[in-house]
FIKOL-524016 format. One record per residue (C-alpha): residue number from 1; residue in one letter; z, x, y. Coordinates in nm, 2 decimals. Example, Ala and Ser with C-alpha at 12.3 -4.5 7.8 and 13.67 -1.06 7.14 Angstrom:
<recs>
<rec num="1" residuo="A" Z="0.78" X="1.23" Y="-0.45"/>
<rec num="2" residuo="S" Z="0.71" X="1.37" Y="-0.11"/>
</recs>
This chain:
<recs>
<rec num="1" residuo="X" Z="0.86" X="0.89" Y="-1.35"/>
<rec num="2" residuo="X" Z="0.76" X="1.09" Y="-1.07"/>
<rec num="3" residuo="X" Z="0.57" X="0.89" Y="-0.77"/>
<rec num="4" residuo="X" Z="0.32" X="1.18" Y="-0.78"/>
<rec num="5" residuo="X" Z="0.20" X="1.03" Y="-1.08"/>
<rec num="6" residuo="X" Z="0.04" X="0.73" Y="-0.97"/>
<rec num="7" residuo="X" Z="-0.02" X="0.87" Y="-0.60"/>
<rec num="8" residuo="X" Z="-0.41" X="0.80" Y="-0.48"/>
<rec num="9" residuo="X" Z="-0.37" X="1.06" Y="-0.17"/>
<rec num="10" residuo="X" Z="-0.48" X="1.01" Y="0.16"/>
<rec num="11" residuo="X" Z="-0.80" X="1.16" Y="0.09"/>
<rec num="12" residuo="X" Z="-0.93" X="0.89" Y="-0.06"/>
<rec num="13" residuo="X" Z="-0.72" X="0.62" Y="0.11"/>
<rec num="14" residuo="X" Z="-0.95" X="0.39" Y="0.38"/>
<rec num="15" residuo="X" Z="-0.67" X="0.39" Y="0.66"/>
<rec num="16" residuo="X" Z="-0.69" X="0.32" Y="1.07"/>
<rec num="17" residuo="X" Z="-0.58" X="0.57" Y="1.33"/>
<rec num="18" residuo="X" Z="-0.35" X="0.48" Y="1.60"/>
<rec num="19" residuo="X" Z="-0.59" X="0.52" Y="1.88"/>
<rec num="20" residuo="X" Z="-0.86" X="0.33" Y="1.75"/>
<rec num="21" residuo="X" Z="-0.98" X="0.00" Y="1.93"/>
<rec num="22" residuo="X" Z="-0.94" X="-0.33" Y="1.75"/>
<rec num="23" residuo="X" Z="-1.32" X="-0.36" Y="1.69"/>
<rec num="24" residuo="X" Z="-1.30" X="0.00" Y="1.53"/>
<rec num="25" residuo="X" Z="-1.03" X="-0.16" Y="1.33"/>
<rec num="26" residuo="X" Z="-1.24" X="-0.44" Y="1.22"/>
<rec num="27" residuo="X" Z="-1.52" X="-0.23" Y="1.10"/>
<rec num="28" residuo="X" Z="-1.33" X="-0.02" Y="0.89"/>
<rec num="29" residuo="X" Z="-1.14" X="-0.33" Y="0.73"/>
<rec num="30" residuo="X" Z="-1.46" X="-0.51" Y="0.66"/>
<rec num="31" residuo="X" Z="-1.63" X="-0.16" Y="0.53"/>
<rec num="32" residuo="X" Z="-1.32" X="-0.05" Y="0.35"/>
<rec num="33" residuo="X" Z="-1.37" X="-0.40" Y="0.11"/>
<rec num="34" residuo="X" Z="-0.98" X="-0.45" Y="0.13"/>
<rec num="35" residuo="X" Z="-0.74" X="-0.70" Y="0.26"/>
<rec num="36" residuo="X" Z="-0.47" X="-0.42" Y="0.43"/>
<rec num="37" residuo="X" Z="-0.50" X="-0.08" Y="0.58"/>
<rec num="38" residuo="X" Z="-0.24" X="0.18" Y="0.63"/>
<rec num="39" residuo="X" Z="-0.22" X="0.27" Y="1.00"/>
<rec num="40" residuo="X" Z="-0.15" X="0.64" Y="1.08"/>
<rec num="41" residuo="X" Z="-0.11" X="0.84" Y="1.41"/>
<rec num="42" residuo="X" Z="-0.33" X="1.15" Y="1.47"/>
<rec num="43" residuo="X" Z="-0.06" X="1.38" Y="1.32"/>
<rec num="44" residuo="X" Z="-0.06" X="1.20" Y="1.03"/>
<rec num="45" residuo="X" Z="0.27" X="1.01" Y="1.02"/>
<rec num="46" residuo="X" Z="0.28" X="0.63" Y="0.85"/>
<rec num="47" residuo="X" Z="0.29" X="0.39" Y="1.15"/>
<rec num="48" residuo="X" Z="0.24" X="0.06" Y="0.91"/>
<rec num="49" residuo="X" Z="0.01" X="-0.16" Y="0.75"/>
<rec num="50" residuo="X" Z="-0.26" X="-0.41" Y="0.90"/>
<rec num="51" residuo="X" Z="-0.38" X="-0.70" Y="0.69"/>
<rec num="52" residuo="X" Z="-0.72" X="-0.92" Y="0.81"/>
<rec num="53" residuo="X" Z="-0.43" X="-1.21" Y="0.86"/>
<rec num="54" residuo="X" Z="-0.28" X="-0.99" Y="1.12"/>
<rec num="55" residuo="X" Z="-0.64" X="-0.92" Y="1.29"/>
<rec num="56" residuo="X" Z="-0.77" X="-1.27" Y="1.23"/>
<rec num="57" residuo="X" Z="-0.43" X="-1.41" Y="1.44"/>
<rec num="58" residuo="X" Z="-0.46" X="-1.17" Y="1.73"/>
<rec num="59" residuo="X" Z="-0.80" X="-1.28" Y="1.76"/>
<rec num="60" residuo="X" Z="-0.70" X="-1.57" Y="1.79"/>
<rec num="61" residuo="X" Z="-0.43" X="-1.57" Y="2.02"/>
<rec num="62" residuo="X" Z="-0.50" X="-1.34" Y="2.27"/>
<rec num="63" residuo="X" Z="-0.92" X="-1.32" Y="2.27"/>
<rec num="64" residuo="X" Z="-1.09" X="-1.68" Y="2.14"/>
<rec num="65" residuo="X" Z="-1.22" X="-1.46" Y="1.85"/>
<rec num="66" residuo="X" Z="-1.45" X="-1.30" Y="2.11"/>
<rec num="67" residuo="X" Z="-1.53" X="-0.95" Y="1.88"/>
<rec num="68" residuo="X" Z="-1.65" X="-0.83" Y="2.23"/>
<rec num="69" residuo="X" Z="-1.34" X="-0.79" Y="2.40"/>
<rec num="70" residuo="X" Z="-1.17" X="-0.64" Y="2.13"/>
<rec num="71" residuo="X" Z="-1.43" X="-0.27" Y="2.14"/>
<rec num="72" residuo="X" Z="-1.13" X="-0.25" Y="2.44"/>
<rec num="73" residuo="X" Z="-0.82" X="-0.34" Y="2.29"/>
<rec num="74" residuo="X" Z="-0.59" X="-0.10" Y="2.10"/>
<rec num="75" residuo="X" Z="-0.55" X="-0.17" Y="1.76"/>
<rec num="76" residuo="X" Z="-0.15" X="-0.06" Y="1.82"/>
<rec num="77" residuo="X" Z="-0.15" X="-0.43" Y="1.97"/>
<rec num="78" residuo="X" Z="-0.25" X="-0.62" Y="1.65"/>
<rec num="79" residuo="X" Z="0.11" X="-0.77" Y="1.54"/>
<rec num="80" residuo="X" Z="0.21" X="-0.74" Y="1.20"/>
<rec num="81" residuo="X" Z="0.33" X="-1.02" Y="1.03"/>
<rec num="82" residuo="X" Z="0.45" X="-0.81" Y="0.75"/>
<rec num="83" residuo="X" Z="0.62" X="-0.52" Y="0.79"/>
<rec num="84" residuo="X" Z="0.52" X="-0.30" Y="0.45"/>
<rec num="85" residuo="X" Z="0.78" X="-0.06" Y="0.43"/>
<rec num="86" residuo="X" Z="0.68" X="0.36" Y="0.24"/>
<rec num="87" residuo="X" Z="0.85" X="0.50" Y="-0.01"/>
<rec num="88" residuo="X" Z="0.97" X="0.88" Y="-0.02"/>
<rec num="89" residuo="X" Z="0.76" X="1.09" Y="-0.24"/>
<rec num="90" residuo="X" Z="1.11" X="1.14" Y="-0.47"/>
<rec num="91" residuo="X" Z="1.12" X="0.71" Y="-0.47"/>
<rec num="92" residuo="X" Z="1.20" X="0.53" Y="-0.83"/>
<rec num="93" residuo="X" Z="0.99" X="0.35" Y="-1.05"/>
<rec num="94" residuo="X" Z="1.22" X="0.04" Y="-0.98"/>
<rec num="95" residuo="X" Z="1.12" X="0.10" Y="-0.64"/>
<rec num="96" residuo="X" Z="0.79" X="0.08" Y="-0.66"/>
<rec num="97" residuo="X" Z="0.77" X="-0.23" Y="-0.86"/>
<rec num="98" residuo="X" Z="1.04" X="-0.40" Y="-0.67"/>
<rec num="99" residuo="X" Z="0.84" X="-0.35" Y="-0.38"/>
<rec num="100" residuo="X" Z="0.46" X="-0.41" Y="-0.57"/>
<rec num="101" residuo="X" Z="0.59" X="-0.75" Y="-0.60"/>
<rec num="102" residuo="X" Z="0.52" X="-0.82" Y="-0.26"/>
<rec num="103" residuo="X" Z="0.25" X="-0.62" Y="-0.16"/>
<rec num="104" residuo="X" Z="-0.12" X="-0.48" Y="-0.30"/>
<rec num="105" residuo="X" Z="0.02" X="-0.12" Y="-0.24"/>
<rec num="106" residuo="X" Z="0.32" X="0.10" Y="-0.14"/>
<rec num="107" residuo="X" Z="0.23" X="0.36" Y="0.11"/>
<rec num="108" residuo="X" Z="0.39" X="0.66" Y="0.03"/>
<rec num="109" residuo="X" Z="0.54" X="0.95" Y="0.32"/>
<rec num="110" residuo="X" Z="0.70" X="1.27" Y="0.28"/>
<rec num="111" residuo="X" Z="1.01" X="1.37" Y="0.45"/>
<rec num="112" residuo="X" Z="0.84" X="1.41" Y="0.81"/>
<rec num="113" residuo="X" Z="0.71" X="1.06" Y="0.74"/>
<rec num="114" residuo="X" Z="0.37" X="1.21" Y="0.67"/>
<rec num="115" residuo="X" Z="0.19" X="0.99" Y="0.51"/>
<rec num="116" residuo="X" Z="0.02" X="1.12" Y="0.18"/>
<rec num="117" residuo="X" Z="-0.11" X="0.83" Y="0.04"/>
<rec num="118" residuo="X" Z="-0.05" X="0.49" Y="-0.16"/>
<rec num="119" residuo="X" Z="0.03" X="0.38" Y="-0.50"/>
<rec num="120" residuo="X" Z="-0.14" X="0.03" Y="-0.56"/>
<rec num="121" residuo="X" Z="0.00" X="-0.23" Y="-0.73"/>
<rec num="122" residuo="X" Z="-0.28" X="-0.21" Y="-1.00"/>
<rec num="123" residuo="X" Z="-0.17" X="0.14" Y="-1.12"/>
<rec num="124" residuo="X" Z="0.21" X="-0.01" Y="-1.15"/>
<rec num="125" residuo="X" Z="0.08" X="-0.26" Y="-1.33"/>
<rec num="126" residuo="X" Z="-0.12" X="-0.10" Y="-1.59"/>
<rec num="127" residuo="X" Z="0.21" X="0.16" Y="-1.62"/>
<rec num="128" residuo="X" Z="0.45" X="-0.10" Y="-1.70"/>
<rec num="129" residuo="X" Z="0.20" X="-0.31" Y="-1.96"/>
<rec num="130" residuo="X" Z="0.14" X="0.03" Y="-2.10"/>
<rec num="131" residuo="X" Z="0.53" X="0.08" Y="-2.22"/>
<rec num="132" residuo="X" Z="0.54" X="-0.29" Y="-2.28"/>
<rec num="133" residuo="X" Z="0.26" X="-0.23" Y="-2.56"/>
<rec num="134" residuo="X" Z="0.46" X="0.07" Y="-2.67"/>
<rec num="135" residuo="X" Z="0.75" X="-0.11" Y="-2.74"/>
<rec num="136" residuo="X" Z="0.59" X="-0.37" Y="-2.90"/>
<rec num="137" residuo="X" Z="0.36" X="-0.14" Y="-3.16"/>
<rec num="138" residuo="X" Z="0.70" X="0.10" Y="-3.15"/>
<rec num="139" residuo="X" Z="1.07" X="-0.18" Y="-3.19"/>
<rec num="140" residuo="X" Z="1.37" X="-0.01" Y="-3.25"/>
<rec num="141" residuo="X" Z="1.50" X="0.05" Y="-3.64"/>
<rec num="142" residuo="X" Z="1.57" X="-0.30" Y="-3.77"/>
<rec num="143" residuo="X" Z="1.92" X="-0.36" Y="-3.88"/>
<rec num="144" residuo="X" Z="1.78" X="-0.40" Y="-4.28"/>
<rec num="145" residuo="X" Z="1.69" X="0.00" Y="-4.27"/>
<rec num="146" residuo="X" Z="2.01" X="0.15" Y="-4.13"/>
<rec num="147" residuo="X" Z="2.24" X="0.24" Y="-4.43"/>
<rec num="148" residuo="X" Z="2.02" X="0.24" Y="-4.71"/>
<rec num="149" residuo="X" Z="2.01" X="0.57" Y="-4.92"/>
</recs>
């Protein structure tokens, strides 16, 4: 199954630019309604993933949770505490849900790491319960009907 498939692309994928500030960072997290953003440079290549764990321990750490300081911080400093690794656009099924199992979404990049968009865990889901409800409403010939006739 092709990763194209399932692919939301960027387009309509809430992400965070490199050379935003942490507060920009914040906004568009708490905006966006999600718990992790993709984080891309200005040419478009994948960079990684920031969760509100990641932004809510830098704050923190380094600034008291003083949202004031952070309008000057870059959001490259936010630590990740999870590194979500993409998938090629020519990745497997098995690899998406091997790596669904431990995150909300799998970015995906081309072969210039450009990133192109995500496939969430939901769509992999629903996939996978789809075939499951096909091979229940579909089992294989039962061993009574072979050799009759």
């Amino acid at each position: 199954m092709n990763v194209l498939f399932f692919l939301t692309p960027k387009s309509e994928v809430a992400h965070l630019h490199d050379d935003w500030t942490l507060r920009q960072g914040i906004e568009k997290l708490e905006r966006s309604g999600y718990t992790a953003l993709p984080l891309i440079d200005r040419q478009g290549r994948y960079i990684g993933t920031i969760s509100e764990g990641d932004i809510l321990r830098i704050l923190k750490k380094r600034y008291d949770m003083n949202l004031r300081s952070a309008e000057n911080i870059s959001i490259l400093s936010v630590e990740r505490k999870v590194d979500i690794h993409p998938v090629s656009i020519d990745a497997t099924m098995e690899d998406l849900v091997r790596m669904a199992m431990n995150q909300n979404f799998v970015p995906v990049i081309d072969d210039n790491r450009i990133f192109i968009g995500i496939v969430t865990r939901k769509d992999i889901i629903r996939f996978c319960y789809e075939r499951y409800v096909e091979g229940e409403h579909h089992p294989a010939e039962s061993e009574h009907s072979q050799g009759e006739g």
